[in-house]
N, C-alpha and C positions, 0 to 999 in steps of 0.2 A: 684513444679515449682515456686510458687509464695514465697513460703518459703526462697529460692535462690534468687529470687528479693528482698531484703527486702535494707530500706534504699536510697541511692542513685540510686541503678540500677533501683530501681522503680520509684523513682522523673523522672529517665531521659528516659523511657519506657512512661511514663504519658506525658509528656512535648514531648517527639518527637512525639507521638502519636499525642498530639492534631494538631504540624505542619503537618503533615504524613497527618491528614485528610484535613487538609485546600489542601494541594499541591496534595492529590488523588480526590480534588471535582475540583481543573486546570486541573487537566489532564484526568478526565472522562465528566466531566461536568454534566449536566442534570437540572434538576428543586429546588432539595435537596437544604435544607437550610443549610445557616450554621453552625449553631449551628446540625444539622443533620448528617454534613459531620464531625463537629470536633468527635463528642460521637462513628461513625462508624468509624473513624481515630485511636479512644482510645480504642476499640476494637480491631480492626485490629493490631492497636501494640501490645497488648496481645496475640493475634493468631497467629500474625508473632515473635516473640520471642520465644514462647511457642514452634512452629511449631521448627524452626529453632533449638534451644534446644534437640527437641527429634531428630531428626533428624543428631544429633551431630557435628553442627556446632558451632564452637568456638561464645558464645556472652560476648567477652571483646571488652570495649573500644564503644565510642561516635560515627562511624560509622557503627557497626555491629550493633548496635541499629535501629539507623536511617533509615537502608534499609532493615532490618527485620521490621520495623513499617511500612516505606512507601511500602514495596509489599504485607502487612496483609491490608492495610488501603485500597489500590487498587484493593487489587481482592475483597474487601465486596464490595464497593463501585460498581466495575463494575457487581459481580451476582448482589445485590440491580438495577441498570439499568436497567439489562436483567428482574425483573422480575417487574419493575414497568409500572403503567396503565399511557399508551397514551393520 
């Protein structure tokens, strides 16, 4: 998988990622820092790509990026809520 990223695909997986997590820590909120939301964001874009990938969904082009990162970056960010201490 990550083989296939190599290059550009990967600069702009890294780079939406990090917005991805900035824009999933607007839209879950919580206590999370930022820098917590961007590194779970750059995950999340890894899992959502990756995911979307096996899954065999086409990932060409600057939007299929961006909402394969921001709904990987969203759903960590919201299990990380559900399982954080009050």
């Amino acid at each position: 998988m990550l083989g296939l990223m190599s290059g550009p695909g990967l600069f702009a997986v890294v780079v939406t990622g990090l917005v991805a997590g900035a824009l999933a820590r607007a839209l879950i909120g919580g206590k999370r820092s930022m820098f917590g939301a961007l590194l779970i964001g750059l995950a999340g874009a890894l899992l959502g790509v990756a995911g979307a990938s096996l899954l065999g969904l086409p990932m060409k082009g600057l939007a299929a990026f961006s909402l394969a990162s921001l709904a990987g970056a969203t759903g960590l960010l919201a299990i990380g809520a559900l399982f954080a201490r009050r």
